[in-house]
C-alpha positions as CSV (number, residue, x, y, z in Angstrom):
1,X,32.1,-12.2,5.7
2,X,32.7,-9.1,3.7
3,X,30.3,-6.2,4.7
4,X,28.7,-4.8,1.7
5,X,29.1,-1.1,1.5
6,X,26.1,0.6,0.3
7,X,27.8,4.4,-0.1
8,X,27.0,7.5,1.5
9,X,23.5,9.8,1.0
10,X,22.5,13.0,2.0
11,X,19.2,11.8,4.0
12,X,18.3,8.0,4.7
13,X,14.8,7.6,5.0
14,X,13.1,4.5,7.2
15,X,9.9,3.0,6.1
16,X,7.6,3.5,3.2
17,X,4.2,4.0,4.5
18,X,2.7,7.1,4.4
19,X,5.0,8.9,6.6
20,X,8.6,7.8,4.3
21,X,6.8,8.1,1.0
22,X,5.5,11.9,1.9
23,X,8.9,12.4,3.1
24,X,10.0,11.3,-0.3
25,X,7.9,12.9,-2.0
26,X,8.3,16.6,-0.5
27,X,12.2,15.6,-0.9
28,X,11.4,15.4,-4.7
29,X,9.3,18.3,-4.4
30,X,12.2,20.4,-2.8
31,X,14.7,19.3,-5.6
32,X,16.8,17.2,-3.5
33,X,17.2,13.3,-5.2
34,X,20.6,12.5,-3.0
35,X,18.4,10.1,-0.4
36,X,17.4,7.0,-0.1
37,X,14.4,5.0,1.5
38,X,15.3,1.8,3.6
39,X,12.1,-0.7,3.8
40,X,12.3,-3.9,5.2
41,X,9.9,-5.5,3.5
42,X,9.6,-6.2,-0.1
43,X,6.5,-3.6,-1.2
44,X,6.0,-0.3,-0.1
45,X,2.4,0.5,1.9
46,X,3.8,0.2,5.7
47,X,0.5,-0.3,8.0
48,X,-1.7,-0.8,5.0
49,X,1.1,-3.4,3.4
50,X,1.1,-5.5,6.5
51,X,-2.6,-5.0,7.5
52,X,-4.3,-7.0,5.3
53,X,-7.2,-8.6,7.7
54,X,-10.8,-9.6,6.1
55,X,-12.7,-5.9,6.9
56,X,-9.5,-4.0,6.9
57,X,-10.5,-0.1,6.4
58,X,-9.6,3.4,7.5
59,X,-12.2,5.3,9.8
60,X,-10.8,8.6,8.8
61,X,-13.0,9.7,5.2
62,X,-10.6,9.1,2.0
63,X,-10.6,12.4,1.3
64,X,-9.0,13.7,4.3
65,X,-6.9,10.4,4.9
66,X,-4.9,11.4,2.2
67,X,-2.0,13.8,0.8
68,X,-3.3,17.6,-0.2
69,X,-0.3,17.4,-2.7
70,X,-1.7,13.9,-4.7
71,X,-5.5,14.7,-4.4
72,X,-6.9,11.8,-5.6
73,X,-10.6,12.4,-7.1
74,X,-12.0,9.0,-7.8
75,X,-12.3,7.7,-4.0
76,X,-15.5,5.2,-4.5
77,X,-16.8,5.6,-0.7
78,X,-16.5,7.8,1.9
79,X,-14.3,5.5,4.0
80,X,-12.0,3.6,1.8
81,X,-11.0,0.1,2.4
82,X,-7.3,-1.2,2.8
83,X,-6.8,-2.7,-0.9
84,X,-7.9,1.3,-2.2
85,X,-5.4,2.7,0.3
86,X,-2.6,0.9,-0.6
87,X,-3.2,1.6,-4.2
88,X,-3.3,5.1,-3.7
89,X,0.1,4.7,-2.0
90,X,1.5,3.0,-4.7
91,X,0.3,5.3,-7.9
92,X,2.1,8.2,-5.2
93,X,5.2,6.5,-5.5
94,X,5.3,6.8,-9.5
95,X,4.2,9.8,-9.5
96,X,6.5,11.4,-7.7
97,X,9.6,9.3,-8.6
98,X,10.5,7.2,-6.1
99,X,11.0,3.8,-6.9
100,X,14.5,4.4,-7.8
101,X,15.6,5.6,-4.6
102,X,13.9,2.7,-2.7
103,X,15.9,0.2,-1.0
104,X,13.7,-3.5,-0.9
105,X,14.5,-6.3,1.9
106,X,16.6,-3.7,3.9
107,X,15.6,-3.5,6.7
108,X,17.7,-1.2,10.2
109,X,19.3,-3.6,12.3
110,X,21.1,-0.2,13.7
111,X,21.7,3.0,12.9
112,X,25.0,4.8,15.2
113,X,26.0,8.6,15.0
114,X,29.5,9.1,14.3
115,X,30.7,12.2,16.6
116,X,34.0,12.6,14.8
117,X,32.1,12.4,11.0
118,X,29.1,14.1,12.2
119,X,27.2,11.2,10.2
120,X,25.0,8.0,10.7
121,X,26.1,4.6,10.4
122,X,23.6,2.6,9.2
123,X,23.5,-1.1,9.1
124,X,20.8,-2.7,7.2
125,X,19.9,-6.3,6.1
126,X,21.8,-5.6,2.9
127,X,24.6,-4.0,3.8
128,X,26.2,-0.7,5.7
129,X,25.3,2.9,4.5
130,X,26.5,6.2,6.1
131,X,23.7,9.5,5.8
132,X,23.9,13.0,6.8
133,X,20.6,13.0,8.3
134,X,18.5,9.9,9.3
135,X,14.5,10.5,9.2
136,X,12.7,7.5,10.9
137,X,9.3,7.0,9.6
138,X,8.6,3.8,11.0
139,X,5.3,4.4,12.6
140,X,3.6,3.6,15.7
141,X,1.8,0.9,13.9
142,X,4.5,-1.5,12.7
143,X,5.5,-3.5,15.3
144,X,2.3,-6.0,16.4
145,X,2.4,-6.6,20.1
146,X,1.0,-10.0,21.4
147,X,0.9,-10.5,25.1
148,X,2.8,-12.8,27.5
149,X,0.3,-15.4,28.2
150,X,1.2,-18.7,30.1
151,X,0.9,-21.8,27.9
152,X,0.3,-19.7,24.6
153,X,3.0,-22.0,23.5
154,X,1.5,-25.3,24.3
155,X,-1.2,-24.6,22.1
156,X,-1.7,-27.0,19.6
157,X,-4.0,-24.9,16.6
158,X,-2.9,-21.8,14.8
159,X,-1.8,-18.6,16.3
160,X,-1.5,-15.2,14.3
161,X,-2.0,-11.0,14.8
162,X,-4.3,-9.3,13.1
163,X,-1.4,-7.3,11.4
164,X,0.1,-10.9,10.1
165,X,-2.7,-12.4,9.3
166,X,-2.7,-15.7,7.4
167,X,-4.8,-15.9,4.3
168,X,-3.8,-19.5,4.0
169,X,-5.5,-20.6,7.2
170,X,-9.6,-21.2,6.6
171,X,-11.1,-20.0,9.1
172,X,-14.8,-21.6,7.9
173,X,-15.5,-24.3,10.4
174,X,-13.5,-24.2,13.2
175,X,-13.3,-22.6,16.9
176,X,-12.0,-19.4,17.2
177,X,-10.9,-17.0,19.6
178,X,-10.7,-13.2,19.2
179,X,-8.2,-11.4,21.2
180,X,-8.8,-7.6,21.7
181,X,-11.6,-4.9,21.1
182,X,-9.8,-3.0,19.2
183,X,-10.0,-0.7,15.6
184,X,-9.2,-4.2,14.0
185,X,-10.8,-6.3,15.8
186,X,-14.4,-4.8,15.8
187,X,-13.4,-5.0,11.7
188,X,-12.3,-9.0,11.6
189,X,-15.4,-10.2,13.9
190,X,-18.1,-9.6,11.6
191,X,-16.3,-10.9,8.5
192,X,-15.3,-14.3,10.1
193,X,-18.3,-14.7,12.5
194,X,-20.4,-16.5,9.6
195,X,-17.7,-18.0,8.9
196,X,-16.4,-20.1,11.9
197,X,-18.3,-22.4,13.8
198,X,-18.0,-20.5,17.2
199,X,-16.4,-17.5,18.1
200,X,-15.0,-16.4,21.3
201,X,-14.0,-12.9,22.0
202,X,-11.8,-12.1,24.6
203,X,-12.7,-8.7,25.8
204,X,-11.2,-7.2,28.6
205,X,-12.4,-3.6,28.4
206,X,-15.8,-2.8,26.1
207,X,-14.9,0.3,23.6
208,X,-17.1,2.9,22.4
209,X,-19.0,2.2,19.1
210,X,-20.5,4.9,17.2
211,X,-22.4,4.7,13.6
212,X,-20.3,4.7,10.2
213,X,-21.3,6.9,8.2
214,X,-20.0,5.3,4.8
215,X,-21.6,5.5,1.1
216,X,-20.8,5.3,-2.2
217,X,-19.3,8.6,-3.6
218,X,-21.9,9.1,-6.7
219,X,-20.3,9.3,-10.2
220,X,-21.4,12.9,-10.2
221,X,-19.3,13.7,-7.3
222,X,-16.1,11.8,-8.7
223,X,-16.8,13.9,-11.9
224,X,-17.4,17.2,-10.3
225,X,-14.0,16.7,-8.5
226,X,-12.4,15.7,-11.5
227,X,-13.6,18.6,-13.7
228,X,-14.1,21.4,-10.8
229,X,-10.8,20.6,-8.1
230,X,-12.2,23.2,-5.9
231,X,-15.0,21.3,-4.9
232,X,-12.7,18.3,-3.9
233,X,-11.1,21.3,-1.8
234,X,-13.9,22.2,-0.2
235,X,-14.8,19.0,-0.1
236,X,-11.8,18.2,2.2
237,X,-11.6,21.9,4.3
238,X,-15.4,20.8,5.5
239,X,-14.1,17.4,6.7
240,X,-11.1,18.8,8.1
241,X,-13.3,21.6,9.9
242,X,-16.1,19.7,11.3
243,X,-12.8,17.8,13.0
244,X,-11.5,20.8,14.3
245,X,-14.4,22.1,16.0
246,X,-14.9,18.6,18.1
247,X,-10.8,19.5,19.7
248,X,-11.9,21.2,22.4
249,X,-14.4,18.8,23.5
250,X,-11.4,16.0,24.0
251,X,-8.8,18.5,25.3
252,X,-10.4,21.3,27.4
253,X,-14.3,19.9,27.9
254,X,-14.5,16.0,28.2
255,X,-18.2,16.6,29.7
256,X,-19.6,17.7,26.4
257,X,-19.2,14.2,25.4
258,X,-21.7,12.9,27.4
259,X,-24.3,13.0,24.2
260,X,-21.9,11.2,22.3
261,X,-22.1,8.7,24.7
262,X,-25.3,8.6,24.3
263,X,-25.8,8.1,20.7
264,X,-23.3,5.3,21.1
265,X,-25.0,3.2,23.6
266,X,-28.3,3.9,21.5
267,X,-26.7,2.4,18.7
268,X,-25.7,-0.1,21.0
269,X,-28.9,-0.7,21.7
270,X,-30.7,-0.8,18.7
271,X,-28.6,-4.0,18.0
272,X,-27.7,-5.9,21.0
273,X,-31.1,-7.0,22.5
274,X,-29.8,-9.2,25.3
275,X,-29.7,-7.4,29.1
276,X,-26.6,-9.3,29.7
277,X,-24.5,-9.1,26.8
278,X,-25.3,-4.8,26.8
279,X,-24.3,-4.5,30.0
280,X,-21.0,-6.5,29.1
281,X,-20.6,-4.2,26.2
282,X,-21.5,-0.8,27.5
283,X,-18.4,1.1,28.5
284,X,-17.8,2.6,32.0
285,X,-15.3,5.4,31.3
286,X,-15.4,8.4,29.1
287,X,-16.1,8.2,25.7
288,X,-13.0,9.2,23.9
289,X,-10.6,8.8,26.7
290,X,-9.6,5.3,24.3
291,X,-10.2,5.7,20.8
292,X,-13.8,5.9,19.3
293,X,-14.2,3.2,17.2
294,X,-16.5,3.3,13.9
295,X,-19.1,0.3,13.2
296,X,-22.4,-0.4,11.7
297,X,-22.1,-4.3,11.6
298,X,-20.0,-5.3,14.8
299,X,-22.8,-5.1,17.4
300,X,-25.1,-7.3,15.2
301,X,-22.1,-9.7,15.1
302,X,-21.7,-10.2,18.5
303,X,-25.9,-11.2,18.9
304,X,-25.5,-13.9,16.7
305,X,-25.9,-17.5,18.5
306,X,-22.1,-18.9,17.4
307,X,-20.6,-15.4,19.3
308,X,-19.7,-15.5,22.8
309,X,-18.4,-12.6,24.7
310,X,-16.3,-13.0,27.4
311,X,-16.1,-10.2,29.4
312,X,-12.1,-10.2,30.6
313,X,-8.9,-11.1,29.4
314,X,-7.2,-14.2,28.9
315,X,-5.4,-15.4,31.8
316,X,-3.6,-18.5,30.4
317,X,-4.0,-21.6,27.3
318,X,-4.2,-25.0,28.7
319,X,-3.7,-27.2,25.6
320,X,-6.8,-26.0,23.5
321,X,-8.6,-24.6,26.2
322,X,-8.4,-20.7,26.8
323,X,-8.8,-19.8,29.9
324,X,-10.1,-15.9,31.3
325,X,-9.4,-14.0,34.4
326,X,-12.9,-14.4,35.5
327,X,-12.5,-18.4,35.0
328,X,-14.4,-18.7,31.9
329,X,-13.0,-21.7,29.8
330,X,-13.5,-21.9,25.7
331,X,-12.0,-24.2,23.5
332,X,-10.0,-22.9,20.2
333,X,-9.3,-24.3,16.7
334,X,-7.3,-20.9,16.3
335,X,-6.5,-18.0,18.2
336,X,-6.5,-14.3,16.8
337,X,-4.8,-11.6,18.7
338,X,-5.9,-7.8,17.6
339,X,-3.7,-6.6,20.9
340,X,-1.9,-3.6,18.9
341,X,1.4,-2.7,18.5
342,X,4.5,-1.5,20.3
343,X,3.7,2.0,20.6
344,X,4.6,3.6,23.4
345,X,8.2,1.2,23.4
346,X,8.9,0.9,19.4
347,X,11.6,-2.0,18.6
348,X,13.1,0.7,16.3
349,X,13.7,3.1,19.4
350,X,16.5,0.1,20.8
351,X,18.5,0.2,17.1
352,X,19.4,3.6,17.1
353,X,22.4,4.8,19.0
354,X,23.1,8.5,19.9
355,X,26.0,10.7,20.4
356,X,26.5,10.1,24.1
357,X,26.6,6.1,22.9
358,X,22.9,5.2,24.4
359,X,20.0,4.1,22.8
360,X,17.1,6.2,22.0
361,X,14.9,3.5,24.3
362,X,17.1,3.4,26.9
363,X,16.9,7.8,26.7
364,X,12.9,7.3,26.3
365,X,13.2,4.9,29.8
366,X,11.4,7.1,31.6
367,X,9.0,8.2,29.0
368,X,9.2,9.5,24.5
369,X,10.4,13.0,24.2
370,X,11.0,15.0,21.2
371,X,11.0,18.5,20.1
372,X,8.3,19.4,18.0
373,X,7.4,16.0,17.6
374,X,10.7,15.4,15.6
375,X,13.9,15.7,17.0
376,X,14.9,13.8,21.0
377,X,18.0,15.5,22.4
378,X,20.9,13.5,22.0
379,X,20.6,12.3,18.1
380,X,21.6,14.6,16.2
381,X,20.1,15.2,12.5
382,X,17.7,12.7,13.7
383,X,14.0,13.0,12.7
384,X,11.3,10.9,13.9
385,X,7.7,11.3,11.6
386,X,4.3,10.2,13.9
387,X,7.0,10.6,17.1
388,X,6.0,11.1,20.4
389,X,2.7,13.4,20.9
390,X,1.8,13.5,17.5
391,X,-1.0,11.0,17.4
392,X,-4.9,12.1,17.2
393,X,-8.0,11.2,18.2
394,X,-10.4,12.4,16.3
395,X,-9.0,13.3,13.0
396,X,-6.6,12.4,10.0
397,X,-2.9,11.3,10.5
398,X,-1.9,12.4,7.2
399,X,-2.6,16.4,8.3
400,X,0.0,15.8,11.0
401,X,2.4,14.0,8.7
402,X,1.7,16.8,6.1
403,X,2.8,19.4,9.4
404,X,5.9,17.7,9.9
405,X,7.0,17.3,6.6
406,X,7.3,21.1,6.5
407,X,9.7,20.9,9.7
408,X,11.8,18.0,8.1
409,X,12.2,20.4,4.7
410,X,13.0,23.3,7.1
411,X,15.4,21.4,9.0
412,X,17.0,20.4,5.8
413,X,17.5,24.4,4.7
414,X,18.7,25.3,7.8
415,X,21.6,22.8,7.6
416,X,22.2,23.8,4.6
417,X,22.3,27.0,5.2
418,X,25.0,26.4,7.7
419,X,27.6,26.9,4.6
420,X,29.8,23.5,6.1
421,X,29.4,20.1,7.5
422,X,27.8,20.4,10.5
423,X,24.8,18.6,12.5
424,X,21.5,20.5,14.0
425,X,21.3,18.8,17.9
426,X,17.9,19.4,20.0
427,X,18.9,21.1,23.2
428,X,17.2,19.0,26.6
429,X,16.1,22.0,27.9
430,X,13.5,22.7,24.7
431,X,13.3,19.4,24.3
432,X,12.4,19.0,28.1
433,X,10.0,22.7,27.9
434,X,8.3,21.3,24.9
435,X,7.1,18.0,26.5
436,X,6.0,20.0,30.0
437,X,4.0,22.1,28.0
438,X,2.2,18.9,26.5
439,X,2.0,17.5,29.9
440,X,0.2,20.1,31.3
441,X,-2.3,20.7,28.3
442,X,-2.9,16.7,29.2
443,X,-4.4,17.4,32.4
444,X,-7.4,18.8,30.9
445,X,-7.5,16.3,28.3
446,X,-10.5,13.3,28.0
447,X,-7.5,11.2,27.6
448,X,-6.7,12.0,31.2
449,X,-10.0,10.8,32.4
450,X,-9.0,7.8,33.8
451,X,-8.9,4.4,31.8
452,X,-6.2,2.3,30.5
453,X,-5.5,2.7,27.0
454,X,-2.7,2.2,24.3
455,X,-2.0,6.1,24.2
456,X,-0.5,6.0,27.8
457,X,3.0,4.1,28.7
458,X,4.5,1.9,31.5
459,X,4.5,5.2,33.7
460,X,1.0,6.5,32.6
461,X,2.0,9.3,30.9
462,X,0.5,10.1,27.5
463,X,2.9,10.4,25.1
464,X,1.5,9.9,22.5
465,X,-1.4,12.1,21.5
466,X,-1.4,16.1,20.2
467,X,-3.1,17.9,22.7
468,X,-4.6,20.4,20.5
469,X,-5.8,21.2,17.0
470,X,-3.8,20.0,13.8
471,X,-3.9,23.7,13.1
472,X,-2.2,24.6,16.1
473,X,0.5,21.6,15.4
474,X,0.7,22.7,12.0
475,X,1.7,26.4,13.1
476,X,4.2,24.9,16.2
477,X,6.4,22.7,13.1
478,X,6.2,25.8,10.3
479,X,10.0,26.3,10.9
480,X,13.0,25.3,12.8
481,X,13.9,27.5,15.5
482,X,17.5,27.6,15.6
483,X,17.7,29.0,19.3
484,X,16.1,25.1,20.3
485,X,19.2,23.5,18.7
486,X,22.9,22.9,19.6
487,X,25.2,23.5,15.9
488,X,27.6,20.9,15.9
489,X,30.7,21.2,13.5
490,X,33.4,18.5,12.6
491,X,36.5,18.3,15.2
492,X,39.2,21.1,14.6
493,X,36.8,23.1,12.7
494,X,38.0,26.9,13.2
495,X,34.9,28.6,11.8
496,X,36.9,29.5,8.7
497,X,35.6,27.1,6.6
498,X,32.7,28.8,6.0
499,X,34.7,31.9,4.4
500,X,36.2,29.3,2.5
501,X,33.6,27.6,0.2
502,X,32.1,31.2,-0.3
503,X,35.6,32.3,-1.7
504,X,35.6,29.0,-3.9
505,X,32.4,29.8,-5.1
506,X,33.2,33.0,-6.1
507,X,36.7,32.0,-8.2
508,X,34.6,29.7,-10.0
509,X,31.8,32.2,-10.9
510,X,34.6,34.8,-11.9
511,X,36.1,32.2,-14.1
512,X,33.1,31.3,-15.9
513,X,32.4,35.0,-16.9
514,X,35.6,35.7,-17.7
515,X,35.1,32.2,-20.5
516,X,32.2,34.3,-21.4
């Protein structure tokens, strides 16, 4: 079979969730229009494309979950569901042009640094491409993870993840078992609980509820941030404020959170009625140390008569019969599993091959690294958006995202600046100083606290969350320092090419004024 060459492009970009489009988009913004964006599916939206779950919403406010550079003044709520969201995603793409430089159906079956080219080799599902600089924007929140469980595949009914969720299954009527406490979860159960006949829910650790605080955004307001755009400013500094001030509380002083805690078991409380089933669903770690989940309707879910709780994990599936750690049997029609995603081990992390001819897993074995976020030693001109120890906990994604798009555009100067070919390698020793310096913030952290959550890998480190303000990130990613990078230039190259192209640029200037 003949491979299908796709050509050659300044900077390949992977995904098109909010991560690749504001990568895009500030690529646009800079001037450049020599990339290209690689998306396996065959729509644009990443997390809120594949998360399409009865409930599905963000619990960061629309007005922070979103780009400073495409406000968007006509949010109807405070807390914007997942059709909204992806719309939003998809008016960004038009406006900022980027339709033409997206790449349907294509999705990375492996991406290989060429030491001798100082390029990437990129194999997708529709044929081979070679970039200067690959910028992986895949996300934490792409791959859905469903656990090993004995006899899952003996099971006669219908199986499916919250993030592939399938619309053409009717739930009304039948026997179903939930999977998970998670962010989706405590969004599905309520939606499908007057739905089905009975509804199991699988839970093996009880997470922390607190109020939502959603309403309509008046008419007034949508005008007023129309017609006046500093009060959608404001509107979005107070949000992002409020957010900041709560850091410390998770990072230094995990004891202040005691009143949080209880807020959340009062609105616990005020709901679930039953002695048994509150003691099942009251928490007995830190609140915070797993992520705070936001909820005004899943508590009074779970009291209804067709909801059992089942206070472990599943064990194994006997036929139709799901069977828990503590013993407990229920029969299933259908089984839901809201069990998360690959995080800490993304698929994408085994496709991409390095200049010493490793995988990026195999070099994140023993735990993710990379500098500022972005760049893991080895892979040269490799960016990662939402890489390791970028996530948050209490606050928007998108002012992280915003952070490292800066860095990216930086990175992108600075090899340009470089006057020839070349490639921009993170050193392991910043690499290795940046992630001890993480580490030992994380000792102070709530996340530290002791519980089991998604934000810590196989070795229990966390890895995954920003141990500080988005401020302080947004300060650490302003600019590339070139001291934390190893300059790579093509094989024979004698420095003089440099000289060159200046002296060609020159000629051709001379020449044109002398036409003149």
């Amino acid at each position: 079979m003949t491979e299908h060459k796709l050509g050659h492009v300044r900077v390949a970009v992977i995904g098109t969730g909010f991560g690749g489009l504001g990568v895009a988009a500030r690529l646009r913004r800079e001037g450049m229009t020599d990339f290209v964006l690689l998306e396996r599916a065959d729509a644009i939206g990443g997390t809120w494309r594949d998360n399409s779950y009865p409930g599905c919403a963000c619990d960061v406010p629309s007005h922070l979950y979103s780009f400073s550079f495409a406000p968007n003044p006509e949010w109807p709520r405070n807390f914007s569901g997942q059709p909204l969201i992806r719309s939003y995603l998809e008016k960004v793409t038009d406006t900022f042009g980027l339709r033409p430089h997206i790449r349907f159906n294509s999705e990375v079956h492996a991406a290989r640094w060429d030491c001798d080219a100082l390029h990437w080799v990129i194999e997708t599902a529709t044929g081979c491409l070679t970039a200067d600089v690959v910028i992986a924007a895949t996300g934490p929140l792409s791959a859905p993870k469903i656990p090993d469980i004995p006899g899952l595949d003996g099971f006669p009914g219908k199986v499916f993840h919250s993030a592939r969720w399938d619309h053409d299954y009717d739930l009304r009527g039948k026997r179903v078992a939930m999977i998970g406490t998670g962010a989706s979860a405590i969004q599905i159960v309520p939606r499908i609980q007057p739905l089905v006949r009975q509804l199991t829910l699988f839970q093996r650790t009880p997470p922390w509820v607190m109020p939502r605080m959603d309403r309509k955004i008046t008419s007034f307001e949508r005008w007023l941030h129309r017609r006046v755009p500093l009060s959608r400013v404001l509107r979005r500094r107070l949000l992002w404020g409020i957010r900041e001030l709560q850091v410390s509380a998770f990072t230094k002083r995990p004891e202040r959170l005691r009143l949080i805690e209880g807020l959340a078991t009062s609105h616990m409380r005020k709901a679930v009625k039953d002695p048994a089933l509150r003691a099942a669903l009251t928490p007995d770690y830190r609140i915070g140390c797993k992520r705070i989940l936001l909820s005004n309707d899943y508590y009074p879910a779970l009291a209804q008569p067709n909801v059992d709780v089942v206070a472990t994990g599943l064990r194994e599936v006997r036929g139709s019969t799901l069977i828990a750690a503590d013993g407990t049997e229920a029969d299933a029609d259908a089984i839901i599993f809201g069990t998360g995603f690959h995080v800490t081990d993304m698929p994408m992390a085994q496709r991409v091959t390095g200049a010493a001819g490793t995988t990026l897993a195999e070099e994140w074995k023993a735990g993710m690294e990379a500098l500022r976020g972005a760049s893991p030693a080895g892979f040269p001109n490799f960016l990662t958006i939402i890489g390791p120890n970028t996530g948050l906990g209490n606050s928007s994604m998108i002012l992280m995202i915003e952070a490292q798009l800066n860095y990216v555009a930086d990175f992108l100067r600075q090899l340009d600046a470089l006057d020839c070919k070349a490639a921009l390698d993170a050193r392991p020793a910043a690499v290795r100083a940046w992630h001890d310096r993480l580490q030992e913030r994380m000792g102070t952290t709530v996340w530290s606290t002791g519980c089991d959550s998604w934000y810590l890998d196989a070795n229990g480190r966390n890895t995954t969350v920003w141990p500080g303000t988005t401020n302080e990130f947004r300060k650490a990613t302003r600019k590339v320092d070139l001291t934390e990078y190893a300059v790579l230039r093509p094989p024979g190259w004698d420095g003089a090419g440099r000289g060159r192209a200046r002296s060609a640029a020159a000629g051709a200037e001379a020449a044109e004024e002398a036409v003149a």
